[in-house]
DOTISE-920943 format. One line per field, with one value per residue (C-alpha): residue in three letters; residue number from 1; x, y, z. Coordinates in Angstrom, 2 decimals. Last residue first. Layout:
rest	[Ala,...] $
nr	[NUM,...] $
px	[X,...] $
py	[Y,...] $
pz	[Z,...] $
This chain:
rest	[Unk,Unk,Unk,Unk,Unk,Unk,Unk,Unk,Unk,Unk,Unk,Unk,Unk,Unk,Unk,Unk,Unk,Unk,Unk,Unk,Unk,Unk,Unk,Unk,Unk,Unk,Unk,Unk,Unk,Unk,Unk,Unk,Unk,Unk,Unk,Unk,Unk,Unk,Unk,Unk,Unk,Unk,Unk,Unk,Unk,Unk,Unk,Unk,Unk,Unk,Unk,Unk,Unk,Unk,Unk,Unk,Unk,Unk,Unk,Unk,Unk,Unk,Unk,Unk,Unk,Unk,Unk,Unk,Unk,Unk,Unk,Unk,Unk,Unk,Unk,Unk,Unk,Unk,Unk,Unk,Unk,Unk,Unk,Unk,Unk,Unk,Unk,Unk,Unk,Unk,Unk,Unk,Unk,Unk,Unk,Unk,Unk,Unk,Unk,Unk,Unk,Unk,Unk,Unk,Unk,Unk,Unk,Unk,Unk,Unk,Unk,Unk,Unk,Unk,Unk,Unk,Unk,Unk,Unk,Unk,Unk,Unk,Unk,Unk,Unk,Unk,Unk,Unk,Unk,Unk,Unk,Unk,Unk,Unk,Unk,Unk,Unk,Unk,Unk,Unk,Unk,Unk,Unk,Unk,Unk,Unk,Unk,Unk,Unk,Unk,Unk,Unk,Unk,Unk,Unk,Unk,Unk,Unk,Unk,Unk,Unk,Unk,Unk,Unk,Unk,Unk,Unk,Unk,Unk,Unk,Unk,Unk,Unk,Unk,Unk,Unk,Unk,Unk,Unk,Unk,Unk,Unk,Unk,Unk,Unk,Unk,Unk,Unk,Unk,Unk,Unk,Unk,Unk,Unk,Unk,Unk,Unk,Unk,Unk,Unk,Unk,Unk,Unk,Unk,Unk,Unk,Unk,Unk,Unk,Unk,Unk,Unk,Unk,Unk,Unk,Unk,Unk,Unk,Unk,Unk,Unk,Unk,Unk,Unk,Unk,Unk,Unk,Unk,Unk,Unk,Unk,Unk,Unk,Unk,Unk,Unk,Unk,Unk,Unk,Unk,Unk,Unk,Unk,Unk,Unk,Unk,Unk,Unk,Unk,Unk,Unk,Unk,Unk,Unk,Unk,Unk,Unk,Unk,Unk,Unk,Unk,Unk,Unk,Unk,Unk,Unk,Unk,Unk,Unk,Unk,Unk,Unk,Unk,Unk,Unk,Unk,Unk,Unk,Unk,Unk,Unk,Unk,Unk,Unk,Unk,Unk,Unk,Unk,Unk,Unk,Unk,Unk,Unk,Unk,Unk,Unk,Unk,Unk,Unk,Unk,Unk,Unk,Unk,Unk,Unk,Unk,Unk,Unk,Unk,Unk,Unk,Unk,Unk,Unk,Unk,Unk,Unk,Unk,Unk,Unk,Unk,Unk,Unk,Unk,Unk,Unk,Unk,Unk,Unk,Unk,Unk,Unk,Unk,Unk,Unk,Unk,Unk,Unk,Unk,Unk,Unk,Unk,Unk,Unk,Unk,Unk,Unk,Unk,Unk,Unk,Unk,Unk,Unk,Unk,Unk,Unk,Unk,Unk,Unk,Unk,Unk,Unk,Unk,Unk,Unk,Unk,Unk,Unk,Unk,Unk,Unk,Unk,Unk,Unk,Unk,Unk,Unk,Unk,Unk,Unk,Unk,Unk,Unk,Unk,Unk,Unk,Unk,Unk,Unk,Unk,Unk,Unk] $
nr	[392,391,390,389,388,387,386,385,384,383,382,381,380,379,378,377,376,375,374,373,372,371,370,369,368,367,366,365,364,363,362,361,360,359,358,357,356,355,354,353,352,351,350,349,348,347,346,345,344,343,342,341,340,339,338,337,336,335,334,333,332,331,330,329,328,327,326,325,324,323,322,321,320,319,318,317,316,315,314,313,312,311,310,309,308,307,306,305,304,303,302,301,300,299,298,297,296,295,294,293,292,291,290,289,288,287,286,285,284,283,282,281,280,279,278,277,276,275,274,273,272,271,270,269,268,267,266,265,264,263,262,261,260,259,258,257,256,255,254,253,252,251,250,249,248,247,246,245,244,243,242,241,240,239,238,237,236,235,234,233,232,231,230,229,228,227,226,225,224,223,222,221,220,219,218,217,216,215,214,213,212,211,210,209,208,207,206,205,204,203,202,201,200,199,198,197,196,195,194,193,192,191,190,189,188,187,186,185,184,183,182,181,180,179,178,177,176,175,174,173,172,171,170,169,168,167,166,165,164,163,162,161,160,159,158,157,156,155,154,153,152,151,150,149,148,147,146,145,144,143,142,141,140,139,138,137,136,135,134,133,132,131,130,129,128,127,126,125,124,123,122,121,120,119,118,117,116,115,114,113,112,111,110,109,108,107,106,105,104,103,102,101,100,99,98,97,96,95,94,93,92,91,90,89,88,87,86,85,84,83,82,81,80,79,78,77,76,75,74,73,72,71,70,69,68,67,66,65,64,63,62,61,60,59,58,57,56,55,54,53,52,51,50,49,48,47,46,45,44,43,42,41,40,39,38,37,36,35,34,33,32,31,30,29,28,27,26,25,24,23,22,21,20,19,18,17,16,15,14,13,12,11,10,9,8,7,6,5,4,3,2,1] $
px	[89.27,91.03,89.09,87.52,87.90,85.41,86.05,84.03,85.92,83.39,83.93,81.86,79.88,80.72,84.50,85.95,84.56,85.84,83.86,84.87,82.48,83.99,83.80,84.74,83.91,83.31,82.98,83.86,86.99,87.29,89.60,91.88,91.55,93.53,90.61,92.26,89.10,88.76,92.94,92.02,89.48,91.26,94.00,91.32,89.85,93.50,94.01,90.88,91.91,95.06,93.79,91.56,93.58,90.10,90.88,90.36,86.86,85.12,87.12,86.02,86.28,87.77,84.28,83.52,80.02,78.60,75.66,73.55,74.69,77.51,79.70,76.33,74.99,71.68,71.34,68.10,68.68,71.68,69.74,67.07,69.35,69.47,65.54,65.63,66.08,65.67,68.41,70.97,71.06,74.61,73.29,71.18,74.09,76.53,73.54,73.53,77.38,77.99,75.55,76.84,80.40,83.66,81.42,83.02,82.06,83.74,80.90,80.52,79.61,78.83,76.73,73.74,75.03,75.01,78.22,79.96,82.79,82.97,79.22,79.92,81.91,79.77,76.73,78.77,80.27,77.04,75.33,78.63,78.35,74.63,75.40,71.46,70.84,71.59,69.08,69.73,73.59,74.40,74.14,76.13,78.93,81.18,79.08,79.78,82.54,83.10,85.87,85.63,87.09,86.33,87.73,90.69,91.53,93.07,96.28,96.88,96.65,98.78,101.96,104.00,103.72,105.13,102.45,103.22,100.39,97.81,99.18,100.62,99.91,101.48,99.55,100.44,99.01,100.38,98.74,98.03,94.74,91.18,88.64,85.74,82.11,79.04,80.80,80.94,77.32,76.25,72.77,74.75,78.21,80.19,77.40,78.22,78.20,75.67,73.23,76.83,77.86,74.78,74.03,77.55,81.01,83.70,87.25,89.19,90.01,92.86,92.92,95.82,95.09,91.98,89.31,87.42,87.24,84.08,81.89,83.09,81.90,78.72,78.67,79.18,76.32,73.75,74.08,71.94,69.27,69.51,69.54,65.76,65.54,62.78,62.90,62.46,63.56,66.31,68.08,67.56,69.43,71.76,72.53,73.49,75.71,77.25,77.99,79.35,81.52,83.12,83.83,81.77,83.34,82.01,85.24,84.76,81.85,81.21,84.50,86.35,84.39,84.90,87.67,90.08,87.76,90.50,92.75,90.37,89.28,93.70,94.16,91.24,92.51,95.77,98.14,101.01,98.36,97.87,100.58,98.39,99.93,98.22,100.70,99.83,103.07,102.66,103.95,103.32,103.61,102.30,99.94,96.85,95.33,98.54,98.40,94.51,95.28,97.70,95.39,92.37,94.56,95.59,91.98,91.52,94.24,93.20,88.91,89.23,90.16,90.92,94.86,97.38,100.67,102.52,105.98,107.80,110.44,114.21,114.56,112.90,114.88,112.26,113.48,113.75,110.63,108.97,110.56,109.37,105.92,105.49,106.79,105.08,105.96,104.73,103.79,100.04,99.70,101.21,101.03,97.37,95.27,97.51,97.26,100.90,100.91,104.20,105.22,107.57,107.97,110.76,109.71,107.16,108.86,108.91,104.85,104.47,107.53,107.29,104.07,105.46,108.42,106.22,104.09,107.92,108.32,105.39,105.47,109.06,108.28,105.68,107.98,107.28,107.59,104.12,102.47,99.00,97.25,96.44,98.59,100.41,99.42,100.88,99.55,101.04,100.11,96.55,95.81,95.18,94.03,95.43,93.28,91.32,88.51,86.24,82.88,79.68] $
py	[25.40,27.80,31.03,31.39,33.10,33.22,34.94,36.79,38.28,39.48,41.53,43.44,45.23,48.28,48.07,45.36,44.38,43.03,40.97,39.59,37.81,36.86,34.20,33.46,36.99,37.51,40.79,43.35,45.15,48.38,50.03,47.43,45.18,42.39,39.36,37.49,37.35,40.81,41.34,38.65,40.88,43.93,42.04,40.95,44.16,45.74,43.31,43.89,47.47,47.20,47.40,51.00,52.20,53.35,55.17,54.00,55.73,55.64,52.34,50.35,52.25,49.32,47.34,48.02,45.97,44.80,42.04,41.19,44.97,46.13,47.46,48.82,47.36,45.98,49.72,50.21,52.86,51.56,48.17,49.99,51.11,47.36,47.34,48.05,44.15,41.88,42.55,39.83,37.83,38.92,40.09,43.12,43.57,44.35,46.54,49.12,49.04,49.57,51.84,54.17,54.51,52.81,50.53,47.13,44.93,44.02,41.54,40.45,37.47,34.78,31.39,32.91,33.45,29.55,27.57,24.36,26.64,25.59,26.33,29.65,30.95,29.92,31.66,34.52,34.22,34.10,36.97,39.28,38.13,39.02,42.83,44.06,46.98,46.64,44.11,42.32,43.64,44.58,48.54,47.98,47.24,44.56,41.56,40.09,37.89,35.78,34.90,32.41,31.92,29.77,28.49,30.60,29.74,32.50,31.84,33.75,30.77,28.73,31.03,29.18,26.12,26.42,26.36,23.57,20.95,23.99,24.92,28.56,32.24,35.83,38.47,41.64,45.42,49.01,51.99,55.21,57.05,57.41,58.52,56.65,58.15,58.84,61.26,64.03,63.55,61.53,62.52,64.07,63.61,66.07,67.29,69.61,68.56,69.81,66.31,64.55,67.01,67.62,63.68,63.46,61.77,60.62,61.35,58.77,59.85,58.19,55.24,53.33,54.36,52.98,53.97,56.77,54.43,52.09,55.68,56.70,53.79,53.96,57.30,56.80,54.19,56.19,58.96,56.89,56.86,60.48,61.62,59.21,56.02,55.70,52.28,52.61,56.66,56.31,53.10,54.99,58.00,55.63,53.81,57.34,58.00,54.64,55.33,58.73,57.67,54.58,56.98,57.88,59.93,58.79,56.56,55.36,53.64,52.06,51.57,51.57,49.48,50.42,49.53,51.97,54.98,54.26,56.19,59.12,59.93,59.62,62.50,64.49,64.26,65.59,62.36,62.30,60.56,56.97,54.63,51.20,47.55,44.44,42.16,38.06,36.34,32.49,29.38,25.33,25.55,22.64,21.39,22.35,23.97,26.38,27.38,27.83,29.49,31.84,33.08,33.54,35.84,37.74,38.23,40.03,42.50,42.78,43.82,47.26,46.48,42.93,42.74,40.06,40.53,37.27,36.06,32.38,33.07,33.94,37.03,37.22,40.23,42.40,44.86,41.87,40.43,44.13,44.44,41.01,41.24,44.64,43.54,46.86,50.01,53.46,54.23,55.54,53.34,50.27,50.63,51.20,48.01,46.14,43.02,40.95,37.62,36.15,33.04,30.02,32.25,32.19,30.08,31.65,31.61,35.48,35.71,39.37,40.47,39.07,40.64,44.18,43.38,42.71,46.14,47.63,46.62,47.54,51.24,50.74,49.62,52.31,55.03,56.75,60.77,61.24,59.24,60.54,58.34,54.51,53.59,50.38,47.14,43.78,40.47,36.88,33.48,33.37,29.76,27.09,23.97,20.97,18.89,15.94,18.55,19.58,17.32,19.34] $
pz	[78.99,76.20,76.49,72.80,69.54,66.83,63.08,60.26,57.30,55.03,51.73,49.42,53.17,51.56,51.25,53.58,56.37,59.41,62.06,65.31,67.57,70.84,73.17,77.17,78.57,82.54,83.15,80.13,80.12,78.84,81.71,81.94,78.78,80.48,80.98,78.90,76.78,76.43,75.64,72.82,71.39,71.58,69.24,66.66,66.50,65.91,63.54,61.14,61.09,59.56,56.21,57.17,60.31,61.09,65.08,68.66,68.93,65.77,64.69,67.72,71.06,73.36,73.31,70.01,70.96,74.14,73.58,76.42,78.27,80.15,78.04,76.35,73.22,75.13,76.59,74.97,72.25,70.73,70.36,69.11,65.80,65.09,63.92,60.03,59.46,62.53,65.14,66.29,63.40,61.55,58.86,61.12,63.16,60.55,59.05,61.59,62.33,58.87,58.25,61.39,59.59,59.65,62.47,61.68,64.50,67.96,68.89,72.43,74.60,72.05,72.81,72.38,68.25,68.46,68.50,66.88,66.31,62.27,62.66,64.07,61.43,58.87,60.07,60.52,57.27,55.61,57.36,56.38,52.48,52.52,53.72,53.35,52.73,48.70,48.46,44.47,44.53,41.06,41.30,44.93,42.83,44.05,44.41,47.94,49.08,51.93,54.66,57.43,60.66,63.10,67.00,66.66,70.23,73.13,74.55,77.95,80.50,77.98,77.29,80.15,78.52,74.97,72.62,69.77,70.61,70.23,67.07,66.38,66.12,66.89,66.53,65.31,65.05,63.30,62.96,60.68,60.79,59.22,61.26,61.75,60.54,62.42,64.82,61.83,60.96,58.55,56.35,54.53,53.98,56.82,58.28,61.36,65.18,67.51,68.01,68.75,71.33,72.88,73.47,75.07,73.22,75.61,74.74,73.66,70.05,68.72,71.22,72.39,76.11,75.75,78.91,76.68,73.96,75.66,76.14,72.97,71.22,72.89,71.89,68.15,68.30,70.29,67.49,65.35,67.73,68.44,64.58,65.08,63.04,60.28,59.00,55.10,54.69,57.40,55.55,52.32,53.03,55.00,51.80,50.05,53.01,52.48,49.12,49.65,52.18,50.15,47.55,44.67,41.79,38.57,38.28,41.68,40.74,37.30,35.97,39.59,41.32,44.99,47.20,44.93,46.97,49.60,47.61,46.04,49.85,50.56,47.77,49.31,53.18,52.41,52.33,55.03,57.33,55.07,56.97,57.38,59.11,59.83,60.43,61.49,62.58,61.99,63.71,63.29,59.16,56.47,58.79,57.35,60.06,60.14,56.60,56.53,60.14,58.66,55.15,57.91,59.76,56.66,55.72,59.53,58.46,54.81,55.98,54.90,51.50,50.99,50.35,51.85,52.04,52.03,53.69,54.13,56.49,55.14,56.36,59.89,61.54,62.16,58.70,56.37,57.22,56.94,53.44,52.45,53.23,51.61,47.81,46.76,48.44,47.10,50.49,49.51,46.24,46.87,50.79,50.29,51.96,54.06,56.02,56.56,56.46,57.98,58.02,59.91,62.93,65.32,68.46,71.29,74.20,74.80,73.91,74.83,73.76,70.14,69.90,70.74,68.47,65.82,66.54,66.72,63.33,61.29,62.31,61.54,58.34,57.27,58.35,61.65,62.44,60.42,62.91,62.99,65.07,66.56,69.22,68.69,69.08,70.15,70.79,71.35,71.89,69.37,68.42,66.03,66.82,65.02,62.92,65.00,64.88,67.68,68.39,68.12] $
């Protein structure tokens, strides 16, 4: 398929911080040095035009509204154009579609993409009833479900249709130990054995502690612009935005007509790769949202690459593997690295461009020229779904 005559869009710069507890760090300068870390890594990149910034609970957990312009202010970039974009889990990756619709357009030719999350100074029941705001509050939240509890109850019925084995499901949360163990950003690197997993308590039955991501502070940024606007020297490091699309799902899973099955997540990969011109063949690994084991299970399933009720094999047979046909949460995902929850998206998106520039160190995978990177927000209610590529 023949590219557009609109202006590429692509990824020159990429910083992270470590994902954690940072109670000595204030949400701005968590926000900060990842733009500074961005910044450094793309030196001749000009002064931004934007910045979106990806948040889920700075309103509520920060008390700080207005977020774009208080993190402009702080990095030195009063005066840009500045958004913060909210959509749950998946903000951080929605703020990167919000850039290259501004950048694609022509209207800007340089964006700074936040994603930024500072949750850890709640106790862990205040910052449940938080993130339980991605649900619908009238008929969900308000009766005391939380996005845990309403994924457990669709693993309940996941294991009672297709029948996976505890030691299936625990495949997942070691393969994303396995791929953690070599991130140094990680918040729990350690590698995860068979014993380990099968020994660990119930936290929300049926999931086990390892089936579910931890939720911790962080900070990620990418810097964007055109392809006719990249200075030089940042070339052999760029990475294309080669699709991105982001898609909605009926909020309450009471109104959704197959509950296990995320429909807005299968659309938005199929759209994503026909804006690439590619085939899900074409792709050489998929950093996916695993906040818990259903996610990751039926992320897979929407996206094509296991029929429905079958993904948990894929665990099983190595194909998931680092070194498998489709390696997934190949720096630790969210299980491994840490669930910075609206800043998530950005972190997957950053570990996705160190892939494909062949500097993940430890994690990297041989030979990568295009990723899959999915974020979802809530249960599966929203979609963000975007390609990169090498640059040829």
């Amino acid at each position: 398929m023949p590219r557009s005559s609109k202006p590429q869009v692509l990824i020159a710069g990429v910083g992270m911080l470590p994902v954690g507890e940072h109670w000595q760090e204030s949400l701005r300068g968590l926000a900060v040095q990842a733009i500074r870390l961005a910044q450094a890594d793309a030196p001749a990149m000009p002064r931004p035009q934007a910045i979106f910034v990806g948040n889920m609970l700075a309103s509520s957990a920060s008390h700080q509204a207005n977020l774009a312009a208080l993190v402009a202010e702080y990095a030195n970039l009063v005066g840009i154009e500045g958004v913060t974009v909210e959509a749950a889990e998946a903000s951080g990756a929605a703020a990167l579609r919000q850039a290259f619709i501004a950048i694609r357009s022509g209207l800007i030719e340089t964006a700074l993409v936040l994603g930024v999350e500072k949750v850890t100074d709640h106790p862990a029941e205040d910052l449940d009833a938080l993130v339980a705001r991605s649900l619908d509050s009238d008929y969900e939240s308000a009766i005391g479900l939380t996005p845990h509890s309403q994924a457990a109850l669709l693993m309940q019925r996941y294991i009672a249709e297709y029948a996976p084995s505890s030691e299936a499901l625990g495949a997942f949360a070691r393969i994303s130990h396995s791929n953690g163990a070599g991130n140094p950003l990680a918040f729990r690197p350690q590698p995860l054995s068979a014993e380990a997993y099968a020994n660990s308590p119930l936290l929300v039955p049926p999931f086990k502690t390892w089936d579910l991501a931890p939720v911790a502070d962080g900070a990620a940024a990418l810097l964007l612009t055109r392809d006719d606007k990249l200075p030089k020297p940042l070339r052999q490091d760029a990475l294309r935005v080669a699709g991105v699309t982001l898609v909605t799902e009926r909020l309450a899973l009471h109104d959704r007509p197959d509950p296990l099955f995320f429909g807005a997540a299968a659309v938005s990969v199929q759209e994503a790769c026909r804006q690439a011109g590619i085939g899900l063949a074409d792709l050489d690994f998929f950093e996916y949202t695993d906040a818990t084991v259903l996610h990751a299970l039926l992320s897979l399933e929407a996206a094509g690459f296991a029929p429905r009720g079958q993904a948990w094999h894929l665990a099983q047979d190595g194909s998931l593997d680092r070194n498998g046909s489709l390696p997934v949460a190949t720096m630790g995902g969210s299980n491994a690295r840490g669930f910075p929850l609206g800043a998530a998206g950005v972190y997957q998106l950053a570990e996705a461009a160190l892939q494909l520039r062949g500097k993940a160190g430890a994690c990297q995978i041989d030979h990568a020229q295009r990723a899959l990177v999915q974020s979802l927000g809530g249960t599966g209610t929203t979609a963000v779904t975007t390609i990169l590529e090498r640059l040829a």
